[in-house]
Structures are given as structure tokens and as C-alpha cells.
C-alpha positions in Angstrom: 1.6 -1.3 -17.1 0.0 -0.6 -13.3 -2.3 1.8 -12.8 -3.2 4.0 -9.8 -6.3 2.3 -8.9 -4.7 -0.9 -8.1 -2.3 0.7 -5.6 -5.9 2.6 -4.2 -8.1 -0.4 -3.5 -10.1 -0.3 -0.8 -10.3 -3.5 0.0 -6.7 -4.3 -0.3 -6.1 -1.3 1.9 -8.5 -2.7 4.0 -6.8 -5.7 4.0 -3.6 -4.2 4.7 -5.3 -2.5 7.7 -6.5 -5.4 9.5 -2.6 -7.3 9.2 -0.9 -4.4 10.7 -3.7 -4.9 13.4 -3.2 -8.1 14.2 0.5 -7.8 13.7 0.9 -5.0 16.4 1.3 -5.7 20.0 3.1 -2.6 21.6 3.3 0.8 20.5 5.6 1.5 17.5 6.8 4.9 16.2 7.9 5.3 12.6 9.1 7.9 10.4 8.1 8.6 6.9 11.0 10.9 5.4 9.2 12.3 2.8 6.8 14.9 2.3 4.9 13.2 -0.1 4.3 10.3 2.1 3.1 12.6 4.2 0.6 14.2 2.3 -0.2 10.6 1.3 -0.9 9.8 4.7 -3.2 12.6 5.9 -5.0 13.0 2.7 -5.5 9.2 2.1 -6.8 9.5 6.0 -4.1 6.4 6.9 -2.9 8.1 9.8 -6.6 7.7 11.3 -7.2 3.8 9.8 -4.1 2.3 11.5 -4.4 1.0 15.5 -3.6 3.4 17.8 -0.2 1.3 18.5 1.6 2.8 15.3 2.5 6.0 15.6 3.4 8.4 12.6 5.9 10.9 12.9 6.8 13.5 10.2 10.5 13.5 9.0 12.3 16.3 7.0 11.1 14.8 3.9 10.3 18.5 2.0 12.5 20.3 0.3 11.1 23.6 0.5 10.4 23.1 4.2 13.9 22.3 5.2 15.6 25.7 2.8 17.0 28.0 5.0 16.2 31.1 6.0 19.7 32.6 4.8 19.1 30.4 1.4 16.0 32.7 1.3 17.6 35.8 1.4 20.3 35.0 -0.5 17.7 34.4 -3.3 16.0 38.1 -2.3 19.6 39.2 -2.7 19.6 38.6 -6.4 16.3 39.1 -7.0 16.8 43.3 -6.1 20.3 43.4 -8.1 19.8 45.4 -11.6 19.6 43.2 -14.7 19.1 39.8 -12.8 16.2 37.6 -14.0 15.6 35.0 -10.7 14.1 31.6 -12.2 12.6 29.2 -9.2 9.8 26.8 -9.1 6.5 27.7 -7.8 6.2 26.7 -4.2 9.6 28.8 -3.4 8.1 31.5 -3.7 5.9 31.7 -0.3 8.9 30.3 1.4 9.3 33.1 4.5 13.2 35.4 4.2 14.3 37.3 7.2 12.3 39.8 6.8 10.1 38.9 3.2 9.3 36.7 0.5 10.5 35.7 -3.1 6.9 37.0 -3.8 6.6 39.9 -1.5 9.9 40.7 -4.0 7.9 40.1 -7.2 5.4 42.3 -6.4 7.9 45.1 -5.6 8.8 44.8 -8.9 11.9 41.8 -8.7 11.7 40.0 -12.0 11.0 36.8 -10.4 9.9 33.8 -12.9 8.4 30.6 -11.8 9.5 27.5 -14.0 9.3 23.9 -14.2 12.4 23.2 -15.4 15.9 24.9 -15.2 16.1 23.7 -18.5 13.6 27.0 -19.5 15.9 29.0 -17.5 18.9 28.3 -20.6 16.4 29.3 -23.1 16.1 32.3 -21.3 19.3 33.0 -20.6 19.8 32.3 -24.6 17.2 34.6 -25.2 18.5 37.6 -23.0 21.8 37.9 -23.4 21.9 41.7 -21.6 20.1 39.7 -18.2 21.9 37.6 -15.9 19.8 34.5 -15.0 20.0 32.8 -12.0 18.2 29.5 -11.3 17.2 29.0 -7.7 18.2 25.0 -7.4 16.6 23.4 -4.8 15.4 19.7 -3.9 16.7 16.5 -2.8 18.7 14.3 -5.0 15.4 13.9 -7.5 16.0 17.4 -8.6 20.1 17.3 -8.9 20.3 15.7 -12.1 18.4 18.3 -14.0 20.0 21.3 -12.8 23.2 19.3 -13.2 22.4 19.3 -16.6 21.4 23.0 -16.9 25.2 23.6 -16.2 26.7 21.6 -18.3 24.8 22.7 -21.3 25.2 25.9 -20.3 28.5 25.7 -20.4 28.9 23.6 -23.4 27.1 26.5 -25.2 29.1 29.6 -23.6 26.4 30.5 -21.5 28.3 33.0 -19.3 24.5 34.7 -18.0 23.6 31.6 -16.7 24.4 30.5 -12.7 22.2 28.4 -10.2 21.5 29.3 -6.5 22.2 25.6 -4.9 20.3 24.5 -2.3 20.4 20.6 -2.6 19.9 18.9 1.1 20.3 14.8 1.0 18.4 12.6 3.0 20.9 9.8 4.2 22.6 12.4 6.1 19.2 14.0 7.8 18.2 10.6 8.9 21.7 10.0 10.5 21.3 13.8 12.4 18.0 12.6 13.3 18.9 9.5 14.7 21.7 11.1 16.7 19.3 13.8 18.3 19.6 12.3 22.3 15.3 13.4 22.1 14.6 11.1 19.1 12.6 7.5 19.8 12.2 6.3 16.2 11.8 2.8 15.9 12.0 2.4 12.4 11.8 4.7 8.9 9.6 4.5 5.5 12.6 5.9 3.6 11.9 7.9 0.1 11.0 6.0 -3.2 11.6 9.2 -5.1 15.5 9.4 -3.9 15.9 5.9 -3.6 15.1 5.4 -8.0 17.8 8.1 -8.3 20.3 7.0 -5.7 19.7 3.2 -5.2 19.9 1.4 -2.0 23.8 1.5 -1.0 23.8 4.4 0.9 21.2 3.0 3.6 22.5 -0.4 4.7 25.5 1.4 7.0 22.2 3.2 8.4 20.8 0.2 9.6 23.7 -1.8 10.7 24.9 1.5 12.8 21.4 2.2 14.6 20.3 -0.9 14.4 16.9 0.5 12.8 15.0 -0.9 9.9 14.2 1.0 6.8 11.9 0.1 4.4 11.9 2.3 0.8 7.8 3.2 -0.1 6.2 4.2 -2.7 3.3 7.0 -2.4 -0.1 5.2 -3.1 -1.9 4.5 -0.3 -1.6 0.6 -0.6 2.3 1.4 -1.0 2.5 3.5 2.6 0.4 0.2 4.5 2.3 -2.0 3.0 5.7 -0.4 4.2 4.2 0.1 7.7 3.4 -3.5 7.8 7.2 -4.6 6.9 8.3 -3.0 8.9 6.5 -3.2 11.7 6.9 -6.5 10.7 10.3 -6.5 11.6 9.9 -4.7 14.6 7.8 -7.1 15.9 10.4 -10.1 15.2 13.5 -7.7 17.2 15.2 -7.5 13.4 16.3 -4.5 11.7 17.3 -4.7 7.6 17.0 -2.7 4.8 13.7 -3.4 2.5 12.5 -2.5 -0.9 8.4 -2.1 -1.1 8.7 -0.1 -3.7 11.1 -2.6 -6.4 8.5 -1.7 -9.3 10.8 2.1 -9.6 13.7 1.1 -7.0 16.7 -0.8 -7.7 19.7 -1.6 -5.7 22.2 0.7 -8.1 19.6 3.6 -8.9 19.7 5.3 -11.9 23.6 5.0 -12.5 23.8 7.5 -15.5 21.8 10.3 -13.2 24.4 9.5 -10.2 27.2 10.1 -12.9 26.0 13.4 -14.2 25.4 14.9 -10.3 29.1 13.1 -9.5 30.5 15.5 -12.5 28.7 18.6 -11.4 28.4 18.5 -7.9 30.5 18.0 -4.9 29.2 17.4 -1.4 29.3 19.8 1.2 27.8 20.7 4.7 24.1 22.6 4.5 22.0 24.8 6.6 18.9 23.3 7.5 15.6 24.8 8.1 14.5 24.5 12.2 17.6 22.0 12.6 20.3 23.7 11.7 23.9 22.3 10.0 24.4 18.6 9.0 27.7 18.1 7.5 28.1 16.6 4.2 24.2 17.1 3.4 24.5 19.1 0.5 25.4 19.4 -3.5 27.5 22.5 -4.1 29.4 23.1 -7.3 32.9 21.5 -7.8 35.2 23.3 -9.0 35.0 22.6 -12.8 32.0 24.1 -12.7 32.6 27.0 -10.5 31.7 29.7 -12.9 27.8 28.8 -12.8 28.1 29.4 -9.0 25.4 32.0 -8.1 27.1 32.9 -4.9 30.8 32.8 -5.9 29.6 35.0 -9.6 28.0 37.6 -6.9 29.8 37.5 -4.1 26.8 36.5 -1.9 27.6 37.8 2.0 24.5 37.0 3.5 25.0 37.4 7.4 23.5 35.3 10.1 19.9 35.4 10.1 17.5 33.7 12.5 14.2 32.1 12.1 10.5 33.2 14.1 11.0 32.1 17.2 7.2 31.5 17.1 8.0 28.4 14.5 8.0 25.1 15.8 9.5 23.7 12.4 12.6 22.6 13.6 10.6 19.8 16.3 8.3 19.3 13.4 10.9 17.9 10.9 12.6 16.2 13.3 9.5 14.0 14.1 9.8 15.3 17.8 6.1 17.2 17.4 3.0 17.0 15.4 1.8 20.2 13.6 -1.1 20.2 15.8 1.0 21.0 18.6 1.8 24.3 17.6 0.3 27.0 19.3 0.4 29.1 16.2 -1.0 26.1 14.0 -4.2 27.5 11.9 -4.1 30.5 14.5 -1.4 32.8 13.3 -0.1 30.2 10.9 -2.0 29.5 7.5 -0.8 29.2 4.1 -2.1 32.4 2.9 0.0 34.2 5.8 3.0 31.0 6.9 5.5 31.5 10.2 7.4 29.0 8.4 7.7 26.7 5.2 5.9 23.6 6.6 2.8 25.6 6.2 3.9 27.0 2.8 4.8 23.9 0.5 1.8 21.6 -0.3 3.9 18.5 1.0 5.0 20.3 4.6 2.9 18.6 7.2 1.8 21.4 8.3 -0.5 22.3 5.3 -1.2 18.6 4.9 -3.0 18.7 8.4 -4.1 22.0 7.7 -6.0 21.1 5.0 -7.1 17.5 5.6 -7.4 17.4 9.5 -7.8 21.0 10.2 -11.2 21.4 8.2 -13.9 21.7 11.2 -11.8 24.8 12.6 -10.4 26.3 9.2 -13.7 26.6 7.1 -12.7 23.2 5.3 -14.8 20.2 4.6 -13.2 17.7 7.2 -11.4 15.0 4.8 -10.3 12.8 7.3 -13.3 11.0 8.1 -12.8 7.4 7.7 -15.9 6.8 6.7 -15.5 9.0 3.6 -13.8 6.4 1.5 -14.9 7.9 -1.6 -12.8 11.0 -1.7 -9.6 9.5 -0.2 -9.0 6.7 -2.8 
């Protein structure tokens, strides 16, 4: 059994700390793809312990941060039809439409439902036969599986009210578009641990033979983030790139083979919309065609047209690690969670609210948490 406080140490972390110091002899800039790294990071107050050398950038890593604007709407779409119940977790919700929110909608009178599973959206579906239910399916691959799931029970119990809204996005795919951005200057990745105990290992290696990058999977613990950094910096440092597994206590090389198979039977892959970056072929789960009947958009004939994103929102930079939120003009100005320009801000692993409400503090109202000093409250 491990618990949390081992991977929270302070003086392991401390330890860590002064390696990746006396590791580092140029400057270094590394991507963490996941939002939950991120939080990890600003919360934690890593990003302020490491030396100035390594420099953090933000990757695309948050699922609600990267759903499109037109996903958005679509979703408002079937929330205002007659006799449609709209099922999505919780931090959808803020996520900014064209012109309004999945909330904005609720409190017009939409029958929006926040769940934590799309498995409560059958029992609904089961227990309102006179309702279409639609369940708005988003995430990386962590979430397919479930809402693969949702389908085929659904369909194994004739459950012709039932339909998901995909919006899957995959990450191997987003790291490629970001490496072939001519702006980008990456160096190396701290890839997701999360995806990577779903999806295995395979589909990184072409990755780093292509860019000639190393990647190194991470947990989400504090010690788990340093001691990614320091492998791969580690690497860097010696001119060799190769794929690494920090985090082989969840991670294996095959992944969670029976999860793949289930997403394999429901899903097929197809090119997706991306939030402040725009479309990435092949980055998305869409129904196959055995499965076709559950398809929100197909079952309602969705024709969402072209809709653009505030031109005030710096997301698309953001995700791509080419800015820090702090740049932003609008950043804790005209951008705060209670009132977003964009999902970043909105989702509690965006980076935005992660500096907002760990770095931001002296000029939002917040205790400042980043204090390195303040050891107490970060681990």
C-alpha cells in the first residue's frame, strides 16, 4: 500500500530539489501535458522551488479547457430542445458557448443535470422513458471507457432515449500538433500518468524517435512531478532522448488492455476541434458505426455553424505552452472564474485558475500560496 504522504515529503522533495540543481547547466523548457500536473505544480509551489534554468510550460493537458466552442453550443442546442434531459459533469458547465453557457441555460430553465457518471444518465434514461437523455461525453482517454460502456449497456437493454454528445480529444496527437507548431521550443515533456494506465506506453515511442524529444510519464504528487523533471532533464543534459516511466507503480507498457478493447468496440477515431488551437486530425473518439444510434449529433441532426472564440482569449498560446497565463492582459482583470473569457479560467485544472488561485492571491483578495516558505500548506 503507498500513501500520499510519502510521495509529499519535504525532505525528499527537498532532496529532489537540490539534484535537479546541481544537475542543470543551461536553461531547459519542459512541458507537463496534463492539467493536473499543472495544478500540482502551482499549488505544490514547484514551479517556484526549481532553479531558474527549468522552465515550465503548460500543455493542453485539460479537457474542459481544450472543448470547443462549437462542442459548446452544440450541447446548448440540445439543452433548449423540448423533452431533452442534458447529463454533463460539473465543470462543463461554466465552459463559455458562442454567446452563453450550459449554466446560463439551466437557469433559463434547460433541464441540465450534473453527474459523475454516465452510468447515472442510463438510470435516468430507464427512469424516463417520455425524455430523451443525452450525456455530454467529454475527456481524454481516462473518461472513454465509461461512456463506452454507457452505450453498450444502453444498447444491450433497448435504450433507444439514451445518446452521448462526444467530445473525446487524445493526447498523442496534441503533443505531435504541438511539436510541429514552427513557434514551439520544447525540449522535452512530463507526459500524463492518467492516460498512460489506460493506454500504455506504445503510442509514445514513434514520438520520441520522430522529434527526437524525451518523454517521461508522471504521476501527480509533488515528489512524482520532481522526480520526472529530474529524468528528464536528466536526459537532456546527457544529449539523449527515450521514453521513461516514473510513474510504473499505475503505468504499464500495455495499459489496461480490457479498457482499450471496450473504447476499440465503441469508438472510432476521428479528427477534432480544439479549443484556441484549432483541428488536429485523428485526435478524437466518435462513434463507429455499430454504435451509430447513440450518436447525439447524427439522432438530432446537430448543424452547428462556424463559431469563433473571444478574441480577447489568449487560450490557444496558453495550451500550446507558447504563453504563461500571466501574460494575458485580461488575466484576473476581465478574466476570473466567477465571470471566464475562456475555459482555462473555468475548470479547476486550466492553468489559468491554477495561477489564479495559487499565484494570483496578493492582487485577487487571495492568501498568496506560493510562498516557498509556507511548506505547511503545500504538502
Amino acid at each position: 500500500m503507498q500513501y500520499l504522504s510519502e510521495f509529499r515529503d519535504k525532505r525528499i522533495t527537498s532532496h529532489l530539489i537540490e539534484k535537479i540543481r546541481c544537475l542543470v547547466t543551461r536553461p531547459w523548457k519542459l512541458m507537463e501535458i496534463c492539467g493536473g500536473q499543472t495544478h500540482s505544480l502551482v499549488k505544490n509551489g514547484i514551479l517556484d522551488m526549481l532553479p531558474p534554468e527549468i522552465i515550465m510550460v503548460h500543455g493542453p493537458g485539460c479537457p474542459v479547457c481544450v472543448t470547443g466552442v462549437k462542442v459548446i453550443d452544440e450541447a446548448l442546442y440540445l439543452a433548449a430542445m423540448p423533452d431533452v434531459i442534458l447529463c454533463s459533469f460539473g465543470d462543463m458547465l461554466r465552459v463559455p458557448g458562442s454567446t452563453s453557457s450550459l449554466l446560463e441555460a439551466k437557469a433559463r430553465g434547460a433541464d441540465v443535470r450534473i453527474l459523475y457518471s454516465p452510468l447515472e444518465a442510463l438510470e435516468i434514461a430507464r427512469a424516463n422513458p417520455g425524455k430523451e437523455i443525452v450525456f455530454f461525453a467529454v475527456g481524454f482517454e481516462t473518461t472513454a471507457p465509461a461512456n463506452a460502456l454507457s452505450v453498450m449497456q444502453a444498447k444491450h437493454l433497448g435504450l433507444t432515449n439514451y445518446s452521448i454528445l462526444s467530445s473525446h480529444v487524445l493526447v498523442p496527437p496534441a503533443m505531435e500538433a504541438i511539436l510541429q507548431d514552427e513557434e514551439t521550443d520544447i525540449d522535452g515533456f512530463l507526459a500524463a500518468g492518467h492516460v498512460c494506465t489506460i493506454m500504455g506506453l506504445e503510442e509514445y515511442y514513434p514520438i520520441v524517435e520522430k522529434y527526437r524529444k524525451p518523454i517521461v510519464v508522471t504521476g501527480f504528487e509533488p515528489i512524482d512531478l520532481l522526480e520526472g523533471i529530474y529524468m528528464c532533464v536528466s536526459q537532456l543534459e546527457s544529449g539523449e532522448y527515450r521514453l521513461e516511466n516514473q510513474y510504473a507503480r499505475n503505468v504499464s507498457r500495455e495499459g489496461n488492455t480490457a479498457a482499450i478493447k471496450t473504447i476499440r468496440q465503441v469508438f472510432a477515431v476521428g479528427d477534432r476541434d480544439w479549443r484556441g488551437i484549432g483541428t488536429i486530425p485523428q485526435s478524437g473518439y466518435e462513434l463507429n458505426e455499430s454504435f451509430s444510434e447513440f450518436d447525439a449529433r447524427r439522432k438530432f441532426h446537430i448543424a452547428i455553424r462556424e463559431v469563433f472564440e473571444n478574441p480577447l482569449c489568449m487560450s490557444g498560446l496558453i495550451l500550446k505552452g507558447l504563453k504563461k497565463p500571466v501574460d494575458c492582459p485580461c488575466f484576473d482583470k476581465s478574466c476570473k472564474p466567477e465571470h471566464p473569457l475562456g475555459a482555462p479560467m473555468v475548470s479547476s485544472e486550466g492553468a489559468c485558475s491554477a495561477y489564479y488561485h495559487f499565484t494570483a492571491g496578493q492582487t485577487a483578495g487571495f492568501e498568496h500560496q506560493t510562498n516557498i516558505a509556507d511548506g505547511e500548506k503545500r504538502f
